[in-house]
C-alpha positions as CSV (number, residue, x, y, z in Angstrom):
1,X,107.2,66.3,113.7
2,X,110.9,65.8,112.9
3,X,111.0,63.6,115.8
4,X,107.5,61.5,115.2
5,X,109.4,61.5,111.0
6,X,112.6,59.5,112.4
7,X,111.2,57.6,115.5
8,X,108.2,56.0,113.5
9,X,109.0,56.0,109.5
10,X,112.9,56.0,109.8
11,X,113.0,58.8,107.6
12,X,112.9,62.6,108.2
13,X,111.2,63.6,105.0
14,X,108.2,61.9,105.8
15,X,107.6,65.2,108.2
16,X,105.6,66.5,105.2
17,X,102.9,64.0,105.5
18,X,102.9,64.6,109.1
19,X,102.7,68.2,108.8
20,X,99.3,68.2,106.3
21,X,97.9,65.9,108.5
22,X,98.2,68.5,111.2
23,X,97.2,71.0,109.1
24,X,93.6,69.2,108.5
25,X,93.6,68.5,112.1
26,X,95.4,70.3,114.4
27,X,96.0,67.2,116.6
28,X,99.5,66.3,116.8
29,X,98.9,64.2,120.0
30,X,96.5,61.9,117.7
31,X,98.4,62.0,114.7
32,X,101.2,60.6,116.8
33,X,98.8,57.3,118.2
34,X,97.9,56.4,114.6
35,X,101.7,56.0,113.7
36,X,102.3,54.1,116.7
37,X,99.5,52.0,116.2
38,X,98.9,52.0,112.5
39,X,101.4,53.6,109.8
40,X,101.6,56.6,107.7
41,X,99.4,55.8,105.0
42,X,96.7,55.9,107.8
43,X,98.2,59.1,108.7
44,X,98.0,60.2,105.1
45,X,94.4,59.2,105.2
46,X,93.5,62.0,108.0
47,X,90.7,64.7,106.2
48,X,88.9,67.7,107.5
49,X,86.7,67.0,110.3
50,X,83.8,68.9,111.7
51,X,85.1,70.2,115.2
52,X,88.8,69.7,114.4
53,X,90.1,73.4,113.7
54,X,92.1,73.6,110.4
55,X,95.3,75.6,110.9
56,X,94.2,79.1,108.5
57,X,95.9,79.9,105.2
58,X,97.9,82.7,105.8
59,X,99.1,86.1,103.5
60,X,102.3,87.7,102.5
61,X,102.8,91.5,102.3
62,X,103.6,93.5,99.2
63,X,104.8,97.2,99.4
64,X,102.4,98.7,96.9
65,X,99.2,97.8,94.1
66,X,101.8,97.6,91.4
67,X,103.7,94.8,93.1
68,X,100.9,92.9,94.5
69,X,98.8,93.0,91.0
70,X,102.3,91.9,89.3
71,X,102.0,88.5,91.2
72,X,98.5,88.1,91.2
73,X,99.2,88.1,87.0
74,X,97.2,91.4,86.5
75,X,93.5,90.4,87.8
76,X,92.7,89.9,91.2
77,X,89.9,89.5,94.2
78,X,90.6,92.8,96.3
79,X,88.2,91.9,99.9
80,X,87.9,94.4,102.6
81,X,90.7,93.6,105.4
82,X,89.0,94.4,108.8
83,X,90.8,94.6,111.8
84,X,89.0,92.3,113.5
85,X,88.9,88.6,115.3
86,X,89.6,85.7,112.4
87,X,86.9,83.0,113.4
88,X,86.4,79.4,112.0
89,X,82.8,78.6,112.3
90,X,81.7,74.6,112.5
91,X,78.2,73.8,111.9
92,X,77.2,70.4,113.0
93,X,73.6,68.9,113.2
94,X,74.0,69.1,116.9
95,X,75.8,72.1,117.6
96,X,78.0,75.0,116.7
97,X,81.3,75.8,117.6
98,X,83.8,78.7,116.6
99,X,87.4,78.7,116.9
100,X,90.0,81.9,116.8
101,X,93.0,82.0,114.7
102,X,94.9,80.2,117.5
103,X,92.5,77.2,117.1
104,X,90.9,78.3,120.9
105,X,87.3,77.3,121.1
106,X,85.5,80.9,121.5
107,X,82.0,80.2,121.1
108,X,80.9,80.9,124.5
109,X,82.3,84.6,123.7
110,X,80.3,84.8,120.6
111,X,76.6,83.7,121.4
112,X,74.8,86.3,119.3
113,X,76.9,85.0,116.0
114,X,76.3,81.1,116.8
115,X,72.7,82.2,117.0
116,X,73.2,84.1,113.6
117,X,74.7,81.0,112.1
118,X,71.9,79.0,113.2
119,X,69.5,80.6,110.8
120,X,71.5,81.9,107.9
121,X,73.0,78.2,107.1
122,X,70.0,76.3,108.8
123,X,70.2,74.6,105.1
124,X,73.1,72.9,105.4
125,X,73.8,70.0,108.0
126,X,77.3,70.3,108.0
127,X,79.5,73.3,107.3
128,X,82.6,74.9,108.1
129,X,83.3,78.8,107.2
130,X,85.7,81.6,108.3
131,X,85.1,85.0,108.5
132,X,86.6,88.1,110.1
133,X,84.4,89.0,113.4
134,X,84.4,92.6,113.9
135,X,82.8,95.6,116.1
136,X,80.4,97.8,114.8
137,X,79.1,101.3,115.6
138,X,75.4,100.9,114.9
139,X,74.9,104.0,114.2
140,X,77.7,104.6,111.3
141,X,77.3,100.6,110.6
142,X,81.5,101.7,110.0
143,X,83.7,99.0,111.5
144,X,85.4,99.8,114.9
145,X,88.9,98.8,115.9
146,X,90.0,95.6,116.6
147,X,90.7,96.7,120.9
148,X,86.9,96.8,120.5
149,X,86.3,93.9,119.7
150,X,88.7,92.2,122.9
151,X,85.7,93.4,125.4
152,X,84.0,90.6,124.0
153,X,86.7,88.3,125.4
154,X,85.2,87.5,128.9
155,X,84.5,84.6,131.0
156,X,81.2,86.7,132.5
157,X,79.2,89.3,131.6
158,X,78.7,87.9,128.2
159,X,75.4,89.3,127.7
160,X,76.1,92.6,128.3
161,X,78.8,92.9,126.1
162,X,77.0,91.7,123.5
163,X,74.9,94.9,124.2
164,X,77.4,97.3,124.7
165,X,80.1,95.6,121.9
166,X,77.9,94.3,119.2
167,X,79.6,93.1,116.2
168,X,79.3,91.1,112.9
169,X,81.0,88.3,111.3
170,X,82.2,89.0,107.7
171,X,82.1,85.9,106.0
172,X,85.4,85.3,102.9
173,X,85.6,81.6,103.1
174,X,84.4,78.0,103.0
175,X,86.2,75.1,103.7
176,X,84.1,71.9,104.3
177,X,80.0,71.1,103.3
178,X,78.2,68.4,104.4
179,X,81.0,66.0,104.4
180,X,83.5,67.2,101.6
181,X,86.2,69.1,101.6
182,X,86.4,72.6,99.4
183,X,89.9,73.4,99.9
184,X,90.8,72.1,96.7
185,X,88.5,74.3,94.7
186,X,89.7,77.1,93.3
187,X,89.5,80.6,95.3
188,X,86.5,81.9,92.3
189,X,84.6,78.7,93.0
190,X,84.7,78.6,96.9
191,X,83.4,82.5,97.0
192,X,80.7,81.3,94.8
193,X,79.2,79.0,97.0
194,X,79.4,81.1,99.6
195,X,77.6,83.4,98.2
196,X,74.8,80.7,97.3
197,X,74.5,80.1,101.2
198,X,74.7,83.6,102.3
199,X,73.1,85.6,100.1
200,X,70.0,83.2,99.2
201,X,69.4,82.6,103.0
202,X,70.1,86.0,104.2
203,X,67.4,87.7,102.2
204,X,64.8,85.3,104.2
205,X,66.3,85.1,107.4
206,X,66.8,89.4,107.6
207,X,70.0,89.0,110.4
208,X,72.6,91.4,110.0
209,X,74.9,89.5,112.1
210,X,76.2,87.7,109.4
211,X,77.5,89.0,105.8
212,X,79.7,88.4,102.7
213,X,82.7,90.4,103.0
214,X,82.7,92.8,100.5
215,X,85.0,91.8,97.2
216,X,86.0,93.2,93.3
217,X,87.6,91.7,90.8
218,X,90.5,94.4,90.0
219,X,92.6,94.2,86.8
220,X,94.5,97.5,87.6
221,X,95.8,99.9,90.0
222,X,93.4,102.2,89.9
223,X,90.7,100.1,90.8
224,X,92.7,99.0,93.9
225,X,93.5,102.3,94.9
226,X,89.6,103.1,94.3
227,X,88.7,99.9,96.5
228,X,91.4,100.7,99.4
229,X,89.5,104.2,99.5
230,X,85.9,102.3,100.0
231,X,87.9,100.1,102.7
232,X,89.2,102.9,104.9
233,X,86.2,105.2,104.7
234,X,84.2,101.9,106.0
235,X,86.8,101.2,109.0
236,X,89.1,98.9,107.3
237,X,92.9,98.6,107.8
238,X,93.2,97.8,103.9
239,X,92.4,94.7,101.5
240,X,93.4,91.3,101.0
241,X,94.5,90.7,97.5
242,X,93.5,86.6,96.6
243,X,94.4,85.2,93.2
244,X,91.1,83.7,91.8
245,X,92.9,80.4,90.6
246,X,94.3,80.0,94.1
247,X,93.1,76.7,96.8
248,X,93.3,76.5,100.4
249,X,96.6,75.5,101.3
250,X,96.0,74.6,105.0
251,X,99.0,76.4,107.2
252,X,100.5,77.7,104.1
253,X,101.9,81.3,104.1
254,X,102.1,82.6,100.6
255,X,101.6,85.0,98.0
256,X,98.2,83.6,96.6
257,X,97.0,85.8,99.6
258,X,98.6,89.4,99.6
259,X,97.9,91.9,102.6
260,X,98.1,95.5,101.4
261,X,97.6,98.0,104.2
262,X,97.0,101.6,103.5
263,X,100.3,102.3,105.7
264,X,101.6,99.6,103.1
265,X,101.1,102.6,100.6
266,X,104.6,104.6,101.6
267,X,108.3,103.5,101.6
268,X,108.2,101.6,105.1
269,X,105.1,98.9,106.0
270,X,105.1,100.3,109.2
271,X,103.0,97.7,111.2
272,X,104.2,95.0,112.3
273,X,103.6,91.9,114.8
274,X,106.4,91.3,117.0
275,X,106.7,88.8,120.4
276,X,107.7,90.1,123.8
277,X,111.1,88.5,124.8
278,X,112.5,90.6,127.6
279,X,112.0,94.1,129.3
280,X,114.0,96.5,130.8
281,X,112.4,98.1,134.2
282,X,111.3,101.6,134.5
283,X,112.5,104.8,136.1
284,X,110.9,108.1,137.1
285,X,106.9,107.5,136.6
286,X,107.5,104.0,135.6
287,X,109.3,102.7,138.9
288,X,107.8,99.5,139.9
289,X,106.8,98.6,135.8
290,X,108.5,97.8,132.7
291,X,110.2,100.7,131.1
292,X,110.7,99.1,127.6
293,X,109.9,95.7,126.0
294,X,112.6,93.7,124.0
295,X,110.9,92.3,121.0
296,X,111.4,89.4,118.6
297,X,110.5,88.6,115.1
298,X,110.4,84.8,114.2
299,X,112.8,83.3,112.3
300,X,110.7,80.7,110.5
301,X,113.5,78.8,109.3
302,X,115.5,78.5,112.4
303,X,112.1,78.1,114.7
304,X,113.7,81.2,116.7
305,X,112.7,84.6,118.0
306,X,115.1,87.0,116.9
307,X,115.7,90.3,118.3
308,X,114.6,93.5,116.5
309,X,113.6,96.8,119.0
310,X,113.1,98.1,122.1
311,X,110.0,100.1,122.8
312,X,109.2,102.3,125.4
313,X,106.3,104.6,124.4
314,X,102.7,104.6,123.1
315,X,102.0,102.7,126.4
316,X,99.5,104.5,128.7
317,X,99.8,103.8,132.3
318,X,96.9,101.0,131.7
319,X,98.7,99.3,129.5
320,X,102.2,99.1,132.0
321,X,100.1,98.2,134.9
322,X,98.6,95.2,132.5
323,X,102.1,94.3,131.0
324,X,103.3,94.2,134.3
325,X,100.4,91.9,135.2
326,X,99.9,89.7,133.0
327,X,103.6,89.3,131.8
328,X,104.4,87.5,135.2
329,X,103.5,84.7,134.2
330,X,105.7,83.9,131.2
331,X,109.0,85.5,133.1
332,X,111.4,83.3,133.6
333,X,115.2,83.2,135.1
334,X,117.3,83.7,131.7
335,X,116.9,84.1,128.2
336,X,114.5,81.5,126.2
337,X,116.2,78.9,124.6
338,X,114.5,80.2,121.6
339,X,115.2,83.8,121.9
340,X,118.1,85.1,120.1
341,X,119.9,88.6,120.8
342,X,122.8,90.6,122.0
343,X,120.6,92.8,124.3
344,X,120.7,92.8,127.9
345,X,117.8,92.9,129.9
346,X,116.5,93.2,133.7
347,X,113.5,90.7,132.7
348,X,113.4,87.4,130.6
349,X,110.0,86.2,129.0
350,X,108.9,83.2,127.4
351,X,108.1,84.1,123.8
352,X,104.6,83.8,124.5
353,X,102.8,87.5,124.0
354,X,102.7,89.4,120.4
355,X,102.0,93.1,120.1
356,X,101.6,95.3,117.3
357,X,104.0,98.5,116.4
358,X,104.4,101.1,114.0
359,X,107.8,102.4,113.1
360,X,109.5,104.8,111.0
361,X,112.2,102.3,109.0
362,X,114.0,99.7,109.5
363,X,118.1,99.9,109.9
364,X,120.9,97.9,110.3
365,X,122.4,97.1,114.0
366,X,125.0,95.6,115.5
367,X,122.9,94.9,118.4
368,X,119.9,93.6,117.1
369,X,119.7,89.8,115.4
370,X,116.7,90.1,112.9
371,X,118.0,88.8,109.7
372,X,121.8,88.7,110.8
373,X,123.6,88.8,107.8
374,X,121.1,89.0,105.4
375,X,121.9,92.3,104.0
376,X,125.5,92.9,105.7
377,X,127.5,90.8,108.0
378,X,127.3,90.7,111.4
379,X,124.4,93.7,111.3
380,X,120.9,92.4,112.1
381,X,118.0,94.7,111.5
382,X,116.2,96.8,113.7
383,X,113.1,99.2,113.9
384,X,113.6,102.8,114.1
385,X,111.2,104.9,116.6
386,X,109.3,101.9,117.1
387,X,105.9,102.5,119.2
388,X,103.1,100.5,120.7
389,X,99.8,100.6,118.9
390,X,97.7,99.6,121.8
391,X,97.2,96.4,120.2
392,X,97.8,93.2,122.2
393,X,97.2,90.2,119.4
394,X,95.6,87.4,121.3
395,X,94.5,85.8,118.2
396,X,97.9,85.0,117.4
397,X,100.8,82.7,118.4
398,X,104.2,83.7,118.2
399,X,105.0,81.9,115.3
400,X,102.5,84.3,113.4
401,X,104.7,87.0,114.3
402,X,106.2,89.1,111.8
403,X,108.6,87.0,110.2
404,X,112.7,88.1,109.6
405,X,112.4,87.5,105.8
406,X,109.6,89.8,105.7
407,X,111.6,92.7,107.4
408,X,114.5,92.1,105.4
409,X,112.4,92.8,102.1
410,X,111.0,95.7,103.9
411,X,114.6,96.9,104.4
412,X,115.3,96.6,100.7
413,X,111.9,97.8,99.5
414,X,112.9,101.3,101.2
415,X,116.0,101.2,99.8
416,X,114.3,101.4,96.2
């Protein structure tokens, strides 16, 4: 964008025009024709499109309720946060199509919730929505977790899986009807009208398949901590905190949106998204596979992976054989231009795959890069007892990795 900013307007800070325009439209390839071809008021001109994925508004994390209500200005939309697939749904005259968080077109993975969408919004020509797709134990109705969910991720087989892995789509958003955008409404108004569509249609179409994720207006701790109960006990990984004043900023990570995990509840947020960068191979049992993963947090500001831990355990022998597997095809010869560390390793990746950890706190390190400098010099920060969840996040790219700011405040915060 940089680059499309200088070559075609003569002036870097016209990369902010160029990046909402991507935001709307996810097409950088296009966005680069109408410059050549046009100028950038036509680029300023791009909207939302039906069947152009938007790039998702994204949260922050806060350590506990008191800090999160703080920002929110003491009142608050608490929403179940379910550890499922985030899915933007586009509902055309003609068709449906659903995208993932990545902006991958996964509807033929989803039949049984295009079908759903077919008859809950049959009212409304044209519609885009997102929602949070998520297993289901039938007989509990609790939510399952999100590795689940990743059976439905198949090229064949569909229909049995939609058997044997059935699952819902929580609805918490809309973003376009029938030709305008609702991005600038506020965050009270938009969960208003989806609650026109869903709740007036669901009642006469009787499909399960598709529901409002459930919300409350909180005004004090209590009441989250009452809430985050509810969530867990239902199979949730925690709440989203939304201020109600709030609009959809397109690609924008900030704290309008506010994640609060139960883990979130101690000293440490323990879970975090980091990108494979190297590995290490094994000894012993683990001869012939990877005996520990270098990982990276992104560095946002520098467009760079920086280095934060090596893990070794929580991996069952499944999950070596499958890193070992399906790794191959992001090594490469050296380190990654992008990656940044003092580590040595056996193996170099592209910074392609993010897994989720736990750990037990973060630390300084010589060794590590994460946040060099940022609380001392020439110490980085690095995850102690780091472990593998089993989680492999396909729904996101490395650059929605866990971000080196956001372990440097987790640093402090436990420092409290």
């Amino acid at each position: 964008m940089d680059a499309l900013a200088i070559a075609f307007t003569g002036n870097k800070s016209n990369r902010s025009i160029l990046e909402n325009a991507y935001n709307v439209s996810s097409d950088l390839g296009n966005i680069a024709k109408i410059l050549a071809t046009n100028s950038i008021d036509s680029v300023k001109s791009l909207q939302i499109t039906l069947y152009k994925p938007i790039r998702p508004m994204l949260a922050e994390r806060a350590g506990t309720a008191e800090e999160t209500l703080a920002r929110m200005n003491g009142m608050a939309a608490a929403e179940y946060k379910i550890d499922g697939e985030r899915i933007q749904i586009h509902k055309g005259k003609e068709r449906i199509e659903l995208y993932s968080r990545r902006l991958e077109k996964v509807t033929h993975h989803f039949p049984d919730i295009v079908e759903a969408i077919a008859k809950v919004l049959k009212s409304l020509e044209e519609v885009i929505v997102e929602g949070e797709a998520v297993a289901i134990d039938l007989r509990t109705l609790k939510f399952l977790p999100f590795q689940e969910l990743m059976h439905r991720r198949r090229k064949h087989g569909i229909q049995e899986a939609m058997e044997e892995y059935p699952v819902v789509l929580n609805v918490f958003d809309v973003l376009f009807v029938n030709g305008s955008a609702k991005t600038s409404l506020m965050y009270s108004q938009r969960r208003d009208l989806i609650e026109k569509f869903i709740i007036q249609q669901h009642s006469e179409n009787n499909n399960n398949k598709i529901r409002l994720v459930s919300q409350r207006i909180v005004t004090n701790t209590d009441q989250i901590s009452e809430f985050m109960s509810s969530a867990i006990q239902s199979g949730c990984e925690g709440l989203m905190i939304k201020q109600p004043s709030s609009i959809y900023r397109t690609g924008a990570r900030e704290y309008a949106w506010i994640k609060l995990k139960r883990e979130y509840q101690s000293e440490f947020a323990d879970t975090l998204d980091l990108v494979i960068v190297g590995a290490l191979y094994g000894r012993g049992r683990r001869v012939g596979k990877y005996g520990a993963l270098l990982l990276a947090a992104y560095d946002s500001a520098s467009d760079v992976f920086r280095s934060t831990c090596k893990v070794g355990t929580g991996f069952t022998d499944k999950h070596l054989e499958d890193f070992y597997t399906n790794l191959e095809k992001h090594k490469i010869e050296h380190k990654h231009a992008r990656v940044d560390t003092r580590m040595e390793m056996d193996v170099w990746f592209e910074p392609k795959v993010v897994i989720e950890v736990i750990a037990s706190d973060v630390t300084l390190s010589p060794s590590h890069t994460a946040a060099m400098g940022s609380i001392r010099q020439n110490y980085g920060l690095a995850l102690r007892f780091p472990k593998f969840t089993g989680k492999v996040r396909d729904d996101k790219n490395p650059e929605d990795a866990t971000d080196v700011t956001e372990l440097a405040s987790m640093y402090r915060q436990q420092m409290r």
